[in-house]
VOGU-3710 file (C-alpha; in Angstrom, 3 decimals, decimal comma):
1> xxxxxxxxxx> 23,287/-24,330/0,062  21,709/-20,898/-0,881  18,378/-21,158/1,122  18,042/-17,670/2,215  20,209/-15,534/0,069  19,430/-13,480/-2,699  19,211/-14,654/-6,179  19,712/-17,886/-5,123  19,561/-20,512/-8,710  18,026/-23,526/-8,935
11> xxxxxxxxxx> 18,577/-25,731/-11,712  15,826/-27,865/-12,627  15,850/-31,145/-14,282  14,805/-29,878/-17,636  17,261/-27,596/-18,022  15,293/-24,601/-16,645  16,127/-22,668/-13,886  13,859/-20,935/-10,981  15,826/-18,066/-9,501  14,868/-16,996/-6,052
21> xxxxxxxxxx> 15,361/-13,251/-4,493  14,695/-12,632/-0,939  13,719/-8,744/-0,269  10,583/-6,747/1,578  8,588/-9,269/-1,029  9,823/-11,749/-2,531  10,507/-12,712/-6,254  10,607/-16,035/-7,997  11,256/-16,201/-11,688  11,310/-18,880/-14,007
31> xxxxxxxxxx> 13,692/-18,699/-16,507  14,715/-20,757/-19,667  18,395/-22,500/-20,056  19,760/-19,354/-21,745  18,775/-16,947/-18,474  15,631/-15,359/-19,639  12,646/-14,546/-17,949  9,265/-16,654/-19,067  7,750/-15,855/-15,558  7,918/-13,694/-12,521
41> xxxxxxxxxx> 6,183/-13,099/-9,329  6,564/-10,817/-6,479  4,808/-11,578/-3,530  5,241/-12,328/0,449  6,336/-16,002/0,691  9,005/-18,313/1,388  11,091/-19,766/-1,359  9,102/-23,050/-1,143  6,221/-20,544/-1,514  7,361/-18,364/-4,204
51> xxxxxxxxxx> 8,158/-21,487/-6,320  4,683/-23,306/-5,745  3,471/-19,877/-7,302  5,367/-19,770/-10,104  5,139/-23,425/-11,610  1,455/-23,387/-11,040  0,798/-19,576/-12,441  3,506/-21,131/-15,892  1,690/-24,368/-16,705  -1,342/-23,370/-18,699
61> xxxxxxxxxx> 1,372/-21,014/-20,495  3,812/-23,924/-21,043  1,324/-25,829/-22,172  0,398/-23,390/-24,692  3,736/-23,396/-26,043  4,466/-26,950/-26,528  1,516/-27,207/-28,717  3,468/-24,963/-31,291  7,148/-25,997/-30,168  6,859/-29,674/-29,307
71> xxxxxxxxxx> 10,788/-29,105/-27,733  9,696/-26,381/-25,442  10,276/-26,684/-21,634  12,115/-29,921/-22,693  9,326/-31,404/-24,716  6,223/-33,390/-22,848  9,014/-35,245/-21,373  10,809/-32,398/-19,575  7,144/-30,517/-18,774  6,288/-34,017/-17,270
81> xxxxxxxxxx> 9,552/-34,546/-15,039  8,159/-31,154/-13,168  4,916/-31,267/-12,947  3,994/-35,181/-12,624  6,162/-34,477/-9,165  4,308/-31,297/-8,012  3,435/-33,024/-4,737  7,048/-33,157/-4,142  8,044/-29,672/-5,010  4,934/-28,342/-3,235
91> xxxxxxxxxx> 6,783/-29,148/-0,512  9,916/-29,422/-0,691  12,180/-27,191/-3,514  15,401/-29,305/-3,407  13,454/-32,653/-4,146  16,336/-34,172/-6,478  13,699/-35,186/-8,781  12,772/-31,712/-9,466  16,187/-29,713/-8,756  19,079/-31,040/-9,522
101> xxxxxxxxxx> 21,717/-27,922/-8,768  21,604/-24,948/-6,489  23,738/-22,142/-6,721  24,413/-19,139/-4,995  25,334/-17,132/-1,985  25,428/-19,234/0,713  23,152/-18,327/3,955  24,321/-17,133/7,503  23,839/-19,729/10,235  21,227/-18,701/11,759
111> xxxxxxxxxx> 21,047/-18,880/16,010  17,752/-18,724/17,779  18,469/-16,826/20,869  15,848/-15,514/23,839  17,058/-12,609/25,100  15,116/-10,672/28,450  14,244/-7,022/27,491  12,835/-4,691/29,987  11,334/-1,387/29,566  8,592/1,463/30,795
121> xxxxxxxxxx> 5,935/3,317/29,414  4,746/6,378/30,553  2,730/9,456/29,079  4,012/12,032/27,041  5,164/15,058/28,586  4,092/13,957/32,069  6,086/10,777/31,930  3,791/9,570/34,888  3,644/5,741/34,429  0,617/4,325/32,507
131> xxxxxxxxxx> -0,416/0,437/33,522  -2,241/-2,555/31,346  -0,599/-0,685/28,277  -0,612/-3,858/25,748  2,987/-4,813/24,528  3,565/-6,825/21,762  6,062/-8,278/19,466  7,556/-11,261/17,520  9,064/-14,611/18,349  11,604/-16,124/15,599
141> xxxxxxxxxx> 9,814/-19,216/15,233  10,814/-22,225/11,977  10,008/-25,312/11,039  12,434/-28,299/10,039  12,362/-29,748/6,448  12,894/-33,421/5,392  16,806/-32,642/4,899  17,312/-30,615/8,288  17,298/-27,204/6,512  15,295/-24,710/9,018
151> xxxxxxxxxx> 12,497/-22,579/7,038  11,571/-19,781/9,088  7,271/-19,319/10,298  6,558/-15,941/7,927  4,183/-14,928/10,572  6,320/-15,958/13,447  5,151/-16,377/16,786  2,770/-13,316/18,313  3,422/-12,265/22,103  1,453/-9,887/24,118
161> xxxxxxxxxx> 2,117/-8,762/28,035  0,844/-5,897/30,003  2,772/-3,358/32,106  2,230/-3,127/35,650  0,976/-0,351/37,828  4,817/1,367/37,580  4,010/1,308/33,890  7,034/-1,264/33,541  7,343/-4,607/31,426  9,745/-7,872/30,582
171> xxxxxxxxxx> 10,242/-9,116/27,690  11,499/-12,713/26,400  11,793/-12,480/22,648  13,535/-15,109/20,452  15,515/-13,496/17,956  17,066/-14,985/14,484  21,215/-13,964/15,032  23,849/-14,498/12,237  26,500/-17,078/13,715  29,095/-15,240/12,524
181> xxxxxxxxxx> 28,099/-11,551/12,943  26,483/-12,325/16,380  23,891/-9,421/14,340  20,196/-9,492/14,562  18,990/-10,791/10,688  16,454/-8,382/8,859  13,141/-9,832/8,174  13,792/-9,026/4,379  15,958/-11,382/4,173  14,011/-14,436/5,803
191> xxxxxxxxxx> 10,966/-13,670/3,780  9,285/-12,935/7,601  5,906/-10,910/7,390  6,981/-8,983/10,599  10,168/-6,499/11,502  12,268/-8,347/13,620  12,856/-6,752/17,223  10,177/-4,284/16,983  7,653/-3,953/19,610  4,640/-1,897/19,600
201> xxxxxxxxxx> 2,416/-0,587/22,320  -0,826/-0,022/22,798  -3,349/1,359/25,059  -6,757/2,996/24,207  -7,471/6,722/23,630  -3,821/6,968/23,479  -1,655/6,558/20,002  0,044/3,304/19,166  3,755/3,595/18,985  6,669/0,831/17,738
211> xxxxxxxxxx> 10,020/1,125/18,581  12,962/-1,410/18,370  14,401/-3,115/20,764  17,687/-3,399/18,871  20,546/-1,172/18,965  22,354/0,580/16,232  24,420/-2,044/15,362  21,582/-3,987/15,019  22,277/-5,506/18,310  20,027/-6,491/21,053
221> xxxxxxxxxx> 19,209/-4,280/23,789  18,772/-4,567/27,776  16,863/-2,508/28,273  14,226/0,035/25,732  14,259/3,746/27,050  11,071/4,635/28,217  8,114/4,756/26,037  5,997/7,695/26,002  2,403/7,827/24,460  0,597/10,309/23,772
231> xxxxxxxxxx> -2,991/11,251/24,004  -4,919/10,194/20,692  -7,183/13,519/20,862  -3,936/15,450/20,740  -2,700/13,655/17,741  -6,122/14,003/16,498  -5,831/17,643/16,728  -2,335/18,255/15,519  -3,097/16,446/12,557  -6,207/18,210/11,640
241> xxxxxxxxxx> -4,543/21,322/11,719  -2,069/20,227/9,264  -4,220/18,998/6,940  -6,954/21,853/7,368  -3,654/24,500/6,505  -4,124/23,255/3,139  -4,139/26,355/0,885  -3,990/29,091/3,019  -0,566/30,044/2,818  -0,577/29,099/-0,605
251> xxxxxxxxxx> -3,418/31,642/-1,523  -1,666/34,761/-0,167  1,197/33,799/-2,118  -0,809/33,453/-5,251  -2,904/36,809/-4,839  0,612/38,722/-4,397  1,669/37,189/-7,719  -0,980/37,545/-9,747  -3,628/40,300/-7,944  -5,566/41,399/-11,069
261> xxxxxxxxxx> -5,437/37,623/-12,845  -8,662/38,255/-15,141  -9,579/34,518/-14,162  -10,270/35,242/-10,644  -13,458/33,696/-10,341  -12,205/30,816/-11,203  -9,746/30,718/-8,668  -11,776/31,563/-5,808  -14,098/28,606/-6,600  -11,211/26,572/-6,765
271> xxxxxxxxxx> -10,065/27,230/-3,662  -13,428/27,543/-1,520  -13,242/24,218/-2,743  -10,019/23,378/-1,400  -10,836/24,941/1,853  -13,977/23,002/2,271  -12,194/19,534/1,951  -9,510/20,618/4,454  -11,705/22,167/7,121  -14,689/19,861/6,865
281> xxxxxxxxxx> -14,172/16,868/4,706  -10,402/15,217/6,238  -11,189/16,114/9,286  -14,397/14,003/9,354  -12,312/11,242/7,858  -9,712/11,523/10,282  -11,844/11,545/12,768  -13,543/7,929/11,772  -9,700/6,676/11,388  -8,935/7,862/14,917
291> xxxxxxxxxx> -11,915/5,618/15,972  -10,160/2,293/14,821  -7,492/3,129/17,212  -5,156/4,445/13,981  -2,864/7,732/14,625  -0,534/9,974/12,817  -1,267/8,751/9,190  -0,404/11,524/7,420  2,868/10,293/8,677  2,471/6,669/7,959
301> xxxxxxxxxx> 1,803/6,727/4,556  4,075/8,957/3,882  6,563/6,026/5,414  4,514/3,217/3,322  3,128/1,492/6,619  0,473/-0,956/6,735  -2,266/1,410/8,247  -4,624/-1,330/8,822  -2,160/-4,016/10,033  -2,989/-2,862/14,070
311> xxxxxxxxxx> -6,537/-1,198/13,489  -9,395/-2,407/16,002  -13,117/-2,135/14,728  -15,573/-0,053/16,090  -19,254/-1,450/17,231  -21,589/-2,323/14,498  -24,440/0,426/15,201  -21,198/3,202/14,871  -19,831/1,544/11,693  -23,471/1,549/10,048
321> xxxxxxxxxx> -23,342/5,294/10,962  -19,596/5,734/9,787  -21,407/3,824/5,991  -23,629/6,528/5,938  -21,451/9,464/6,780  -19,054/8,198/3,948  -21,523/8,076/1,621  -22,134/11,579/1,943  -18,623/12,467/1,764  -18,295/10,724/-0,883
331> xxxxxxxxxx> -21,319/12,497/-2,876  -19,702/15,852/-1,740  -16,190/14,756/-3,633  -17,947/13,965/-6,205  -20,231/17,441/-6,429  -16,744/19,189/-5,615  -15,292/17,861/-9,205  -18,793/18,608/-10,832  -18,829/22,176/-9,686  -15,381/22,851/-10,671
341> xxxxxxxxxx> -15,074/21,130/-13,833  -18,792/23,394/-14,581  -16,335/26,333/-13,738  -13,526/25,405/-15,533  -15,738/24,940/-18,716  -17,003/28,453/-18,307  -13,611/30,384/-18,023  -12,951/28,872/-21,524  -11,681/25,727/-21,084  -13,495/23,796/-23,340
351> xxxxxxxxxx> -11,856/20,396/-22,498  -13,097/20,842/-18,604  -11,320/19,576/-15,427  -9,765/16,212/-16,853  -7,817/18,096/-19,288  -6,956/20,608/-17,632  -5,452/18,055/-14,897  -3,165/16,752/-17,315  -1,525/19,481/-17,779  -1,050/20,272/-14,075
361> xxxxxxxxxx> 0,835/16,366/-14,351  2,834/17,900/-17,315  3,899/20,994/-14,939  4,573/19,129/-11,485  6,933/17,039/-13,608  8,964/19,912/-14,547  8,606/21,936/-11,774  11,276/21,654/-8,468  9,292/19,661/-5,984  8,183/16,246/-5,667
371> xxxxxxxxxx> 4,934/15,183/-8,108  3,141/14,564/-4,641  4,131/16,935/-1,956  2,614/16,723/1,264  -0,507/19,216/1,840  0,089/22,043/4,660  3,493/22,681/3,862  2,703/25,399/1,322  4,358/25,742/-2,398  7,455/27,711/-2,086
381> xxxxxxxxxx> 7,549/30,952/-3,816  10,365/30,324/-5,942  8,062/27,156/-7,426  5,187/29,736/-8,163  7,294/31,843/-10,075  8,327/28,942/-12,336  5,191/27,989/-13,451  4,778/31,316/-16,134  8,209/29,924/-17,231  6,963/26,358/-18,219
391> xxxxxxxxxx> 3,356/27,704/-19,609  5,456/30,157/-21,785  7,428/26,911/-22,717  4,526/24,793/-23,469  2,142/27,071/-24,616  2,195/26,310/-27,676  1,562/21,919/-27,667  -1,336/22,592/-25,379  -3,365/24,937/-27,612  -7,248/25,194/-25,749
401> xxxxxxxxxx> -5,674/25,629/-22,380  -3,942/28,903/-23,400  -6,698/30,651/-20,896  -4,988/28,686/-18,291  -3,068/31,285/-16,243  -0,425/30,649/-13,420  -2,900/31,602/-10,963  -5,112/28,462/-12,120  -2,637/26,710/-12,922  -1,169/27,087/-8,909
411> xxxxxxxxxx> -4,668/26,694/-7,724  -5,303/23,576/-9,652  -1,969/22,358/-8,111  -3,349/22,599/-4,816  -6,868/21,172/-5,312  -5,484/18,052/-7,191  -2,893/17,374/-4,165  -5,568/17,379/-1,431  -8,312/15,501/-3,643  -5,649/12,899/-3,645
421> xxxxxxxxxx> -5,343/13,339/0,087  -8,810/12,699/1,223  -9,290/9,890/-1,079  -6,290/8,362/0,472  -8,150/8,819/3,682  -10,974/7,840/2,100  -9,407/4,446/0,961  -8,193/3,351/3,817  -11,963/4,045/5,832  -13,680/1,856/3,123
431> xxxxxxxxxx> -10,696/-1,142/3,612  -11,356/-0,513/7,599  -15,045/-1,021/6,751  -14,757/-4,183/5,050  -12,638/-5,324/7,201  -14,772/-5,162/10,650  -17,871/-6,350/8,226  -15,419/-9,442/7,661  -15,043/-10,040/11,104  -18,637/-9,642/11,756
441> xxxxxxxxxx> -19,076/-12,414/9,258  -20,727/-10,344/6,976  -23,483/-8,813/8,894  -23,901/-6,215/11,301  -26,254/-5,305/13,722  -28,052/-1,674/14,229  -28,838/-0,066/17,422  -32,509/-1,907/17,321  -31,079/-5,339/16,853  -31,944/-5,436/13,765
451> xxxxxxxxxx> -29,594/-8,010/11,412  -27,954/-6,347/8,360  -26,622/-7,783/5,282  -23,351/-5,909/4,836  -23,655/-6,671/0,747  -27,037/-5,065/0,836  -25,888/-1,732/2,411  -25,899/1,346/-0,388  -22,116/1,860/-1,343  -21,856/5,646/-3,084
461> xxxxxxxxxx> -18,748/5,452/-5,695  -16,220/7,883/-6,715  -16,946/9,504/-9,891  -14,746/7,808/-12,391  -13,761/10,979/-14,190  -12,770/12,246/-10,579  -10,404/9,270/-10,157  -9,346/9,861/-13,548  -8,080/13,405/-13,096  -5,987/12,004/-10,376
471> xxxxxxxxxx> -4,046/9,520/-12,552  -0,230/10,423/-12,125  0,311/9,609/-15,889  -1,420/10,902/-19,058  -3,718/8,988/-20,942  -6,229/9,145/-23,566  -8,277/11,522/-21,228  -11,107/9,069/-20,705  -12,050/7,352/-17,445  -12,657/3,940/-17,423
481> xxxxxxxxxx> -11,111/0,797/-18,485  -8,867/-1,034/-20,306  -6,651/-0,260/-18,088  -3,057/-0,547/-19,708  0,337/-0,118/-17,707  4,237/-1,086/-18,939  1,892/-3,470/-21,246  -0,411/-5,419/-18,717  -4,031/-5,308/-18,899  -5,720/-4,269/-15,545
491> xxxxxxxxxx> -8,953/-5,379/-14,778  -11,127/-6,123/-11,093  -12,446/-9,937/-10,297  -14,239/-11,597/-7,908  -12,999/-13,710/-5,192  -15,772/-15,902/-5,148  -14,124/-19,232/-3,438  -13,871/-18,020/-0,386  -16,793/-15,850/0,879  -16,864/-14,287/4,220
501> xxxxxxxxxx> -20,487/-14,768/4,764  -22,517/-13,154/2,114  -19,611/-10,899/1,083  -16,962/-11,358/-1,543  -13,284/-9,983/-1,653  -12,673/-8,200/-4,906  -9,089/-7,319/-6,147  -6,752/-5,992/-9,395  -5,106/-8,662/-11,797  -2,845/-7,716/-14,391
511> xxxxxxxxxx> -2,745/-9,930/-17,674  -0,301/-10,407/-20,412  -1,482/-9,897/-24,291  -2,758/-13,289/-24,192  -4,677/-13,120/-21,056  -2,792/-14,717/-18,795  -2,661/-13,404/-15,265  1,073/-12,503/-14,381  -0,253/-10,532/-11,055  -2,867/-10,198/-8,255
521> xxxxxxxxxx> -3,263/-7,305/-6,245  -4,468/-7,585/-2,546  -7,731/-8,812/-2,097  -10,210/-6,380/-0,860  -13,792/-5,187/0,150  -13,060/-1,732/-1,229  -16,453/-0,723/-3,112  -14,371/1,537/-5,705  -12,920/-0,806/-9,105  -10,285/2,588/-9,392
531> xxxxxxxxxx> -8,912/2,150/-5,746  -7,928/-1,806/-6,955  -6,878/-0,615/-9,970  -4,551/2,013/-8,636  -2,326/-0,216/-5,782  -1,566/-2,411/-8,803  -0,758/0,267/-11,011  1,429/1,917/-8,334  2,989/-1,877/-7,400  3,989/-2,501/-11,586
541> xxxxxxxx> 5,101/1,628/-11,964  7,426/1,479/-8,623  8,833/-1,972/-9,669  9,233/-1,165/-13,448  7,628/-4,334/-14,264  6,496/-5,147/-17,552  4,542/-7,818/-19,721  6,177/-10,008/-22,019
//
C-alpha cells in the first residue's frame, strides 16, 4: 500500500487519521475524522519516524483536551487504543491494532541495482591527472519490516575510494530504480538524507566538487566526464574579489545621481563602512572557511547547501586562534552599527539606525530586485532612480525620516545587504567552531599543551539591535524577545540530555499560545540566541506555517 508516496492516509483505530508526505523533509500530520489539522511536523525521517514524532509531540495536548471534552480523540478509550500500543507503532505504522486503513498513491517497486561507474579527475585548466583524490558517494541500503515492506537506511551506506596515479577511479554504487520506469528514484521521495547518484571529490588545498553520476533522464551513467578541481587559493581569491566589489560600483552611481546631496557626510561614513567589511572583514572570514576545506560559498548558499555537511576541522591551537580572531570581528560589527547609528542620529534622524532600517525593508519590497540581492553585482541604475519615486510616495506615513534622502537611502541599501553577508559568514564560522570543539569532546588543546574547556572560552555576541536591523520583516522596532512569527512563540533552550563533554547544544523551539512546542530548530553550539532564532523564523516564513 502507499509506503512511499505522498500524502499517503492512515486511518487509525479511533477514527483519526495521520497523513504522511514524503518531500526534501518530511511532514506528518495528525488530523481529526473530519480532515483537520490538530498537529504537524516537518522534519527528516521516515514515515515510521515522522509518526513516532507526532503521537508523542500530541499526547500531553490530547490529554489536555479530554479533560474538557471527555469524547475527544475517541474518549479515554480511543486515546488508550493508541497509545497503550506505542511499542507497536514505534515500530511498526501498519500494526492493525493501531491502523486499520491506508490509503493513497501506491509506491513504485523499487529495484536495488549495482551498477560499475568509472571516471577521472584531473586539475582545472591543466587537466594533468591528480592521484589519492578521495571519492565518495552513497549506497541504497533498507531494512525489512515484520510484513516484508522494505524501509529504506536515511543515511544509506557511505563509500570512499581513491584515484590512482592516472587520476582515474571505479565505482560500484547500488542505486534505488523504479521497476517500471527503469529511472533512478529521487531521495525526496524515500525520505533519504543523501542525493542519490551524486558523488563528490575531494582532495586538499584543492575545492570539493559533486557531480552526478546520472544522466538526464535520470539514468545511470558509464562513465562521469572528467572531473576537474581547482586550486582552493584560486577560489579563495575569486571569491574575495567578489565580495570585496561590494559598493564600489554602486558609489559612482550614487555620486552621479545625487552629487550635491546635503547629507553627504552621512553617506561617506556609510560607505567607508561598507568598504571596510568587504576589504577587511569577509575576507578574514573567508579565509577561516577556506581552512575547513569549504569553497565557493557565496555560491552555496545562494543554492541552500549544507555548508558544513563535508567541512574538516582545523588543529586545536589554530581554532583557539580562529576564537579569538572572531571575537574581534565580531566587536568591529558591532562598533560598525554603533558608529553609524551615532551618525545617523546626527543627520536628524532621531529614531537612529533601527528605524531607519525599516524603512530600507519597506523600499526593497517595492523596489524591482530581489529583497536580498547578492553583494558585488551592483544596483542597477534604473533601481536607483526609483527610490525618489517611492520616498515621494511614502513620505508622508514615515514622518521623522523625511531627512532621509535617496542617496542614504541607496547607501543604507548597500550596508544592510553586506552586514547580512558577513554575518552569514559569520554564522557558519561559529557552527564550524562548535562543531570541531564537539569532536574534540569539548576541549581543546593550545600550542603549550595546555587543556582548555571549550565552555570557558570568552564568546563576544552580536549586538542585538544589530541583528535586529537585519530582520526581513517590521516589528515593534525593539530587539529582543518574544519572538512572535505566523503566531508561534520563539524562544532558545538547552539541550542538556546529551552533553558533548562539558558543552551543551542550544537550539530555537517554536510554541503554540498554550506553550506547547509544535517545532525544534537544529541543535547547535552557535553562541548568538538571534542566529537560532532566525533559521526557525526563516523555516516557519518559507513554509507558511502557522500556530493553531
Amino acid at each position: 500500500m502507499g509506503r512511499f508516496g505522498e500524502d499517503t492516509v492512515y486511518v487509525l483505530i479511533n477514527g483519526w487519521k495521520y497523513q504522511f508526505t514524503s518531500a526534501l523533509k518530511s511532514k506528518g500530520q495528525l488530523l481529526t475524522p473530519e480532515g483537520e489539522i490538530f498537529y504537524e511536523e516537518i522534519t527528516l525521517g521516515t514515515v515510521n519516524e515522522v509518526f513516532n514524532i507526532v503521537l508523542t509531540n500530541s499526547e500531553d495536548n490530547i490529554k489536555l483536551k479530554l479533560q474538557t471534552s471527555p469524547e475527544f480523540f475517541g474518549g479515554v478509550q480511543g486515546f488508550k487504543s493508541i497509545y497503550d500500543n506505542n511499542e507497536l507503532w514505534g515500530n511498526n505504522v501498519f500494526d492493525p491494532s493501531v491502523v486499520i486503513e491506508v490509503t493513497g498513491p501506491q509506491p513504485p517497486t523499487i529495484n536495488e541495482i549495482k551498477y560499475t561507474i568509472t571516471g577521472r579527475v584531473g586539475e582545472k585548466e591543466t587537466e594533468v591527472p591528480l592521484e589519492k583524490v578521495e571519492v565518495k558517494y552513497y549506497d541504497y541500503a533498507f531494512t525489512t519490516d515484520d510484513q516484508g515492506v522494505k524501509i529504506p537506511t536515511p543515511e544509506g551506506v557511505e563509500r570512499k575510494i581513491y584515484t590512482d596515479v592516472e587520476g582515474k577511479y571505479t565505482i560500484d554504487i547500488i542505486l534505488p530504480i523504479n521497476g517500471e520506469t527503469n529511472e533512478v528514484i529521487p531521495g525526496s521521495k524515500l525520505s533519504l538524507n543523501y542525493k542519490v547518484g551524486e558523488v563528490s571529490y575531494h582532495l586538499d588545498k584543492y575545492s570539493r566538487k559533486e557531480v552526478k553520476c546520472l544522466a538526464g533522464n535520470n539514468t545511470p551513467l558509464q562513465n562521469i566526464p572528467i572531473v576537474l578541481l581547482k586550486p582552493r587559493l584560486q577560489d579563495l581569491k575569486k571569491e574575495k574579489q567578489k565580495y570585496g566589489s561590494v559598493g564600489t560600483k554602486q558609489v559612482k552611481q550614487i555620486k552621479n545621481q545625487v552629487p550635491k546631496d546635503p547629507k553627504a557626510f552621512l553617506i561617506k561614513k556609510i560607505m567607508q563602512m561598507v568598504k571596510k567589511i568587504g576589504d577587511k572583514i569577509i575576507p578574514l572570514l573567508l579565509a577561516m572557511l577556506y581552512e575547513f576545506g569549504m569553497s565557493k560559498i557565496q555560491e552555496g548558499l545562494a543554492e541552500g547547501k549544507d555548508m558544513l555537511a563535508d567541512a574538516k576541522c582545523v588543529p586545536n591551537p589554530r581554532l583557539l586562534q580562529m576564537i579569538k580572531l572572531k571575537n574581534k570581528l565580531v566587536r568591529q560589527l558591532n562598533n560598525i552599527y554603533k558608529i553609524i547609528d551615532r551618525a545617523v542620529k546626527f543627520v536628524g534622524i532621531a529614531a537612529g539606525l533601527l528605524s531607519a532600517f525599516r524603512i530600507v525593508i519597506r523600499v526593497l519590497k517595492l523596489l524591482p530586485i530581489p529583497v536580498s540581492f547578492p553583494p558585488g553585482f551592483g544596483i542597477p541604475l534604473s533601481v536607483i532612480n526609483k527610490i525618489q519615486d517611492i520616498l515621494d510616495k511614502i513620505s508622508k506615513k514615515i514622518g521623522q525620516f523625511t531627512q532621509i534622502t535617496i542617496g542614504i537611502l541607496a547607501a543604507l541599501i548597500i550596508l544592510r545587504e553586506i552586514l547580512k553577508q558577513a554575518i552569514r559568514l559569520l554564522d557558519l564560522l561559529d557552527e564550524l567552531i562548535g562543531k570541531c570543539a564537539e569532536e574534540s569532546g569539548g576541549t581543546l588543546v593550545d600550542e603549550s599543551g595546555n587543556v582548555i574547556n571549550y565552555s570557558s572560552i570568552p564568546q563576544t555576541e552580536l549586538d542585538n539591535a544589530l541583528l535586529a536591523s537585519l530582520e526581513e520583516e517590521e516589528n515593534d522596532g525593539n530587539p529582543g524577545p518574544p519572538y512572535l512569527v505566523n503566531g508561534f512563540i520563539l524562544e532558545v533552550q538547552t539541550d542538556r540530555k546529551n552533553p558533548v563533554g562539558s558543552l551543551k547544544r542550544r537550539y530555537a523551539v517554536a510554541k503554540n499560545k498554550q506553550g506547547i512546542i509544535m517545532l525544534e530548530g537544529e541543535k547547535s553550539f552557535s553562541a548568538n540566541d538571534q542566529i537560532l532564532i532566525n533559521e526557525l523564523k526563516f523555516y516557519i516564513q518559507q513554509n507558511d506555517l502557522k500556530a493553531f
